[in-house]
C-alpha positions as semicolon CSV with decimal commas, in nm:
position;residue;x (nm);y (nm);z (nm)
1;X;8,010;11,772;13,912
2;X;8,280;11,873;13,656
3;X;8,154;12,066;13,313
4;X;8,195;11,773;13,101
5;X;7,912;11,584;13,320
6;X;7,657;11,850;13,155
7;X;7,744;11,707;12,828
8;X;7,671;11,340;12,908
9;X;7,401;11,309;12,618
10;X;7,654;11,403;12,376
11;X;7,823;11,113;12,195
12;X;8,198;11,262;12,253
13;X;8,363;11,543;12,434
14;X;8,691;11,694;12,385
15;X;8,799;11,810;12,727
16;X;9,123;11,950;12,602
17;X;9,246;12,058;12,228
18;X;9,594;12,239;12,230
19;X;9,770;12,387;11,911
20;X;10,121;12,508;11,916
21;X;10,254;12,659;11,604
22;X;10,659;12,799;11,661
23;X;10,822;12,931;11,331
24;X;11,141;13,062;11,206
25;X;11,279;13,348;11,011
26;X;11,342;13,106;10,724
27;X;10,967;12,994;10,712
28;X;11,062;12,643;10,889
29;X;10,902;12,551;11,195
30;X;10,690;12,299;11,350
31;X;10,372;12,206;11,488
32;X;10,222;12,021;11,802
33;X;9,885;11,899;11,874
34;X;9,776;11,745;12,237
35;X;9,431;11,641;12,268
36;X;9,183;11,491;12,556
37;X;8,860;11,371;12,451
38;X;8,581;11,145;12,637
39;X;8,409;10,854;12,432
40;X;8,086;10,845;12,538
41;X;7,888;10,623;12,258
42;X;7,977;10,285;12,093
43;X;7,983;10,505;11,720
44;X;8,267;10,752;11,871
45;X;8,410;10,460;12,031
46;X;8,443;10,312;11,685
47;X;8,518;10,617;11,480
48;X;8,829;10,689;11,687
49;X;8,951;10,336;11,710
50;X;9,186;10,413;11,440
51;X;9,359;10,805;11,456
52;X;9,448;10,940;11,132
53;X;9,702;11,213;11,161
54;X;9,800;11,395;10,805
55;X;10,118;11,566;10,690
56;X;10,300;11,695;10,361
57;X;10,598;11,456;10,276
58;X;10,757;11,718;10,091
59;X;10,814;11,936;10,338
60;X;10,731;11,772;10,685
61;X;10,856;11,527;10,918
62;X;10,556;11,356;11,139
63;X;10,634;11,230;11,528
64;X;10,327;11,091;11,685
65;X;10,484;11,099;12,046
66;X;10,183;10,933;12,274
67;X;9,861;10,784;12,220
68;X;9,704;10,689;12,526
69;X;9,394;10,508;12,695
70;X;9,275;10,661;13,035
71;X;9,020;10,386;13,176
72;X;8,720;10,499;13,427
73;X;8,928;10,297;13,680
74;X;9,250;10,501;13,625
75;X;9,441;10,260;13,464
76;X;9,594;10,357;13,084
77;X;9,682;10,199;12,801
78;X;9,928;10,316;12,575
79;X;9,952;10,243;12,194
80;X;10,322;10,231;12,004
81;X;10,418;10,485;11,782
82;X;10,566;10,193;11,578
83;X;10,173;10,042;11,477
84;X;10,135;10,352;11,254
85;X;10,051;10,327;10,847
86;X;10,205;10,538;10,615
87;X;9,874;10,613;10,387
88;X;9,861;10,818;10,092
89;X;9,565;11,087;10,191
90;X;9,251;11,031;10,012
91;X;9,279;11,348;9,826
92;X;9,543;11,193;9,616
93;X;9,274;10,960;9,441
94;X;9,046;11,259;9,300
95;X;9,361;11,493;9,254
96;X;9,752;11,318;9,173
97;X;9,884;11,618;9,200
98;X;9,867;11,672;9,602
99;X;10,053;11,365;9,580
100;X;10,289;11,470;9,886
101;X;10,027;11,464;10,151
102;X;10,019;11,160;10,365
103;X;9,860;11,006;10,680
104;X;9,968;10,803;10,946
105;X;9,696;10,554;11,036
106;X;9,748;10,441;11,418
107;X;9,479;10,160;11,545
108;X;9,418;10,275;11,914
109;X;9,470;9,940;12,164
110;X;9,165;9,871;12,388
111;X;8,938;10,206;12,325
112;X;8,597;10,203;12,478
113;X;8,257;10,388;12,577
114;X;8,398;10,550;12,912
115;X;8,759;10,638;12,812
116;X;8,923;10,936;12,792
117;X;9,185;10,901;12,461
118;X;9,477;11,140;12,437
119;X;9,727;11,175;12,199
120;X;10,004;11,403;12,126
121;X;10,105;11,475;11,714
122;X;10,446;11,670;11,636
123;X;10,526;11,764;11,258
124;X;10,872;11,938;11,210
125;X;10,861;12,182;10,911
126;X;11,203;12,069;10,721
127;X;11,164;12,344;10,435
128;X;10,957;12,621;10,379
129;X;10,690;12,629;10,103
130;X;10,885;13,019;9,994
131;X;11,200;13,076;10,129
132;X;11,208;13,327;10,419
133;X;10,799;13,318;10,410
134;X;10,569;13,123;10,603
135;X;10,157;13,177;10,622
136;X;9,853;12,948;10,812
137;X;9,566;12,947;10,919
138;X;9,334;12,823;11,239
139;X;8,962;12,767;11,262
140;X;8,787;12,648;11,590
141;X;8,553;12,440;11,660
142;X;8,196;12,617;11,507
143;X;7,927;12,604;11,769
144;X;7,644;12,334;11,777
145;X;7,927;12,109;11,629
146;X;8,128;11,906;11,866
147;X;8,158;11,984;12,239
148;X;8,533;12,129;12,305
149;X;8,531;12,238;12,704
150;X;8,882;12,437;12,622
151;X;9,074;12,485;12,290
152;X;9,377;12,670;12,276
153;X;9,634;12,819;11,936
154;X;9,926;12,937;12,028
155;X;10,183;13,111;11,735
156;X;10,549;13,183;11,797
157;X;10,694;13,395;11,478
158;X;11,020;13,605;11,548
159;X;11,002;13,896;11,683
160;X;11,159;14,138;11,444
161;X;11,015;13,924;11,153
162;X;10,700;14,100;10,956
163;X;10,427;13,919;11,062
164;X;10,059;13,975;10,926
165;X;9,809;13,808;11,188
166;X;9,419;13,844;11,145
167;X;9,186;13,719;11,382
168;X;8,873;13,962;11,375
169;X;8,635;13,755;11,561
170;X;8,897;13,645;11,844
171;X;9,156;13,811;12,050
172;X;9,464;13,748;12,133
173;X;9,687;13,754;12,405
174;X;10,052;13,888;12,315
175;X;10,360;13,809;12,495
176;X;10,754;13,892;12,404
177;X;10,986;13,660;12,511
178;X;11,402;13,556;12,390
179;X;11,278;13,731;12,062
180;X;10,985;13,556;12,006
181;X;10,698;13,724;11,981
182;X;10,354;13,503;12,147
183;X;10,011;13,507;12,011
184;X;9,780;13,308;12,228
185;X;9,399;13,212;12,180
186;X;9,194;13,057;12,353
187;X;8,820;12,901;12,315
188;X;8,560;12,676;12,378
189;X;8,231;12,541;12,188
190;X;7,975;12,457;12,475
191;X;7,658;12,476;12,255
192;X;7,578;12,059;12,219
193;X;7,463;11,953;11,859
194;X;7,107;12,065;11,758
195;X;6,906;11,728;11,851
196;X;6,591;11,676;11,580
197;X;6,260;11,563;11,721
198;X;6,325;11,198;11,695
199;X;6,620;11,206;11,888
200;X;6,449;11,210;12,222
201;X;6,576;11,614;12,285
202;X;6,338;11,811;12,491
203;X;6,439;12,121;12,209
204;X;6,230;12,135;11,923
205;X;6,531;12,354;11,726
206;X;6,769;12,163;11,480
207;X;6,888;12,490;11,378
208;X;7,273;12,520;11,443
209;X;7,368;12,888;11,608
210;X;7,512;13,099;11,328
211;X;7,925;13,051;11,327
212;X;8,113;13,391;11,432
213;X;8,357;13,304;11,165
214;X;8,113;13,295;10,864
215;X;8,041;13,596;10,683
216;X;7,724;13,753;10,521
217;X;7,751;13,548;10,224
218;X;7,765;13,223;10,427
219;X;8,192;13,166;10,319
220;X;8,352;12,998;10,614
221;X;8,660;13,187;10,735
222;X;8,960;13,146;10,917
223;X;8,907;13,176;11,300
224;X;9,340;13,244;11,275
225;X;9,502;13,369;10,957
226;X;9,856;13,467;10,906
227;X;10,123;13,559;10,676
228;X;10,458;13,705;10,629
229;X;10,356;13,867;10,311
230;X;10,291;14,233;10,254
231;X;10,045;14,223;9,989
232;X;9,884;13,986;9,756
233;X;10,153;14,157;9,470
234;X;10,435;13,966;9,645
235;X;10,236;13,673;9,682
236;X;10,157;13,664;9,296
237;X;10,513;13,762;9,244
238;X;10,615;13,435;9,432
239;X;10,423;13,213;9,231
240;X;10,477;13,362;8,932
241;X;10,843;13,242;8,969
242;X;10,764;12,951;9,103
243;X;10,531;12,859;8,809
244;X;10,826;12,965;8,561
245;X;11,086;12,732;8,755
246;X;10,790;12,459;8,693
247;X;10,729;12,557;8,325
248;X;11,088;12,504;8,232
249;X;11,207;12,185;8,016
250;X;11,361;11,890;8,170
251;X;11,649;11,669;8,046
252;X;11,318;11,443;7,920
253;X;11,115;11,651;7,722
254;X;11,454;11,790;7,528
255;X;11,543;11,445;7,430
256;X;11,191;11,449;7,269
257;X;11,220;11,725;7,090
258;X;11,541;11,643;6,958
259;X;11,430;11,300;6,843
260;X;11,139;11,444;6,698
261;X;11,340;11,700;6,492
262;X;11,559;11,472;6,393
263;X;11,253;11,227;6,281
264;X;11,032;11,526;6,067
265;X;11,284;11,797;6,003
266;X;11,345;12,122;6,182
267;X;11,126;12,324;5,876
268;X;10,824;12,482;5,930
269;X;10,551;12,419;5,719
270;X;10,433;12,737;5,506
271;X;10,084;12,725;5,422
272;X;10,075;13,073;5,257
273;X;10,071;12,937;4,893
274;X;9,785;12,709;5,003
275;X;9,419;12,775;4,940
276;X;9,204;12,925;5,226
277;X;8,980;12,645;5,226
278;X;9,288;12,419;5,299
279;X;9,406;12,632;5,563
280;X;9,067;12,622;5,763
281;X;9,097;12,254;5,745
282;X;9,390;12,220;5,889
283;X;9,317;12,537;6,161
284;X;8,922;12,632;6,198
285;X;8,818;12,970;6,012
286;X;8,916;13,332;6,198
287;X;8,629;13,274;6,465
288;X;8,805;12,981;6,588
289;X;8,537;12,680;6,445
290;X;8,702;12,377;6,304
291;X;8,719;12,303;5,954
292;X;8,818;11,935;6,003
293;X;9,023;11,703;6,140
294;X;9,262;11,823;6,424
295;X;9,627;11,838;6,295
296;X;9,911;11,659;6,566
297;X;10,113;11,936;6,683
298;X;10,390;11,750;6,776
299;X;10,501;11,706;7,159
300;X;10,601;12,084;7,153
301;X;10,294;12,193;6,987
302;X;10,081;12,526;7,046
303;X;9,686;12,441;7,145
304;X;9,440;12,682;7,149
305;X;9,068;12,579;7,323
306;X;8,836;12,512;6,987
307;X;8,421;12,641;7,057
308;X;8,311;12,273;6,931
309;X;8,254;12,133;7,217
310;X;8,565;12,278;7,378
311;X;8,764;12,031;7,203
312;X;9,159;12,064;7,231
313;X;9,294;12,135;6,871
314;X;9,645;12,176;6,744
315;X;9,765;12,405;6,496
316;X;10,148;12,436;6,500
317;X;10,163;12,607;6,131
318;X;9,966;12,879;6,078
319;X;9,912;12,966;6,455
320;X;10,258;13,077;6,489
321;X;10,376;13,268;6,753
322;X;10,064;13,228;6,950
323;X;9,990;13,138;7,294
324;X;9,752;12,975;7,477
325;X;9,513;13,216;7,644
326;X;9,471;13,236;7,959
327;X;9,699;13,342;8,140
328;X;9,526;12,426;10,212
329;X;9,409;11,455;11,350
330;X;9,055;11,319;11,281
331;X;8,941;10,943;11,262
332;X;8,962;10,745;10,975
């Protein structure tokens, strides 16, 4: 009797789930997954009848190089590459701006209770996220979740390359090689899913075992992390630059301003001869309440957070100078 025939009861195993990871000095890379899992219920049946595999457009370049059906009779069944769905990934609904991530939505030919799916995902890594840096992380499967008989992460980084890798909970195996330097993992989750009473389990528990990766305060961490950053001052050094870059006017927004200069004048208006009554009309009193109806600050005007409601006010005159404060392949 092989392992996964102590697992019969459970509606899917994975019998393999492999994780390559090779990058390169210039914080481009890529990424392979190959997977083996056994459908044993209609549900997982249909849950995996379509694979959703997801990716960053920006910087990726997806390759889903086999899905395939092993039947109990031996025969397979494979699926073209070519049926894949370019999908926007549902994340992009709630939040536009992770409008670069994607999934490829692949309908899997003639699945069924019995089979044994396997597929194999590549993603090259075109350009790095920070030149010359690269980071990731891993987490495996938590126990009394799914049942994974072996699961694997390996990371290539170059050898002479500062690499930061943390992995408290799991240890590696290290290997040099050609100048690459080898971190390999490996795991398995063999605890089935807490069954509740109903559910025909001899066990009365349908508490899940406590996850080696969460800590005291029940945050779920990284089974892998790993960076080529010293220390969170380079990081914030990084995006501080990168947030500048971002914060700089297009060809767009200095048309608008021109037009709107040449539409109302390039004078500032001087409210200093005005009475103070006037001015906390226009710009709330010194504790920041509003005196009355916002003022337009034009489309290069300087808000500051009212404490009515947390209303968004304007005040390009007598505000000045001012600023505003303030200052990371499942079924479909």
């Amino acid at each position: 009797m092989s392992v996964a025939d102590n697992f019969q009861k459970e509606a899917l195993v994975f019998e393999r789930s492999d994780t390559t990871i090779r990058m390169r000095a210039d914080g481009t890379g890529e990424r392979d997954v190959h997977a083996w899992l056994r459908l044993q219920s209609e549900g997982a049946a249909r849950q995996f009848s379509v694979l959703s595999f997801s990716y960053a457009a920006a910087n990726e370049t997806p390759t889903i190089s086999l899905v395939r059906v092993h039947k109990p009779d031996g025969t397979t069944v494979d699926t073209p590459a070519a049926d894949a769905m370019d999908m926007p990934a549902a994340v992009t609904r709630e939040a536009p701006v992770y409008s670069d991530l994607k999934e490829k939505h692949l309908p899997v030919r003639s699945l069924a209770v019995g089979d044994t799916l396997e597929y194999e995902w590549h993603v090259a890594i075109d350009k790095a996220e920070a030149p010359g840096q690269f980071w990731g992380i891993q987490r495996f499967t938590p126990p009394g979740t799914l049942i994974v008989l072996s699961e694997s992460l390996t990371l290539e980084v170059p050898r002479d390359k500062y690499v930061q890798v943390w992995s408290p909970n799991h240890k590696p195996t290290i290997a040099e090689h050609d100048g690459v330097r080898a971190y390999h993992w490996q795991s398995s989750q063999l605890i089935p899913t807490p069954k509740s009473n109903g559910q025909g389990d001899d066990s009365s528990d349908t508490t899940p075992p406590k996850d080696p990766d969460e800590d005291a305060d029940g945050r779920k961490l990284p089974s892998v992390a790993w960076t080529t950053y010293h220390s969170w001052s380079e990081v914030g050094d990084w995006y501080r630059n990168l947030a500048f870059e971002r914060a700089q006017p297009n060809d767009a927004l200095r048309a608008r301003a021109a037009e709107y200069r040449d539409t109302h004048g390039n004078s500032r208006r001087d409210t200093s001869g005005e009475s103070r009554r006037d001015a906390r009309a226009a710009c709330g009193d010194r504790d920041g309440r509003p005196g009355g109806a916002p003022v337009d600050p034009g489309p290069i005007g300087i808000a500051e957070p009212g404490n009515a409601g947390d209303e968004w006010r304007g005040c390009a005159g007598s505000l000045g100078p001012h600023r505003r404060r303030g200052g990371t392949a499942w079924p479909t």
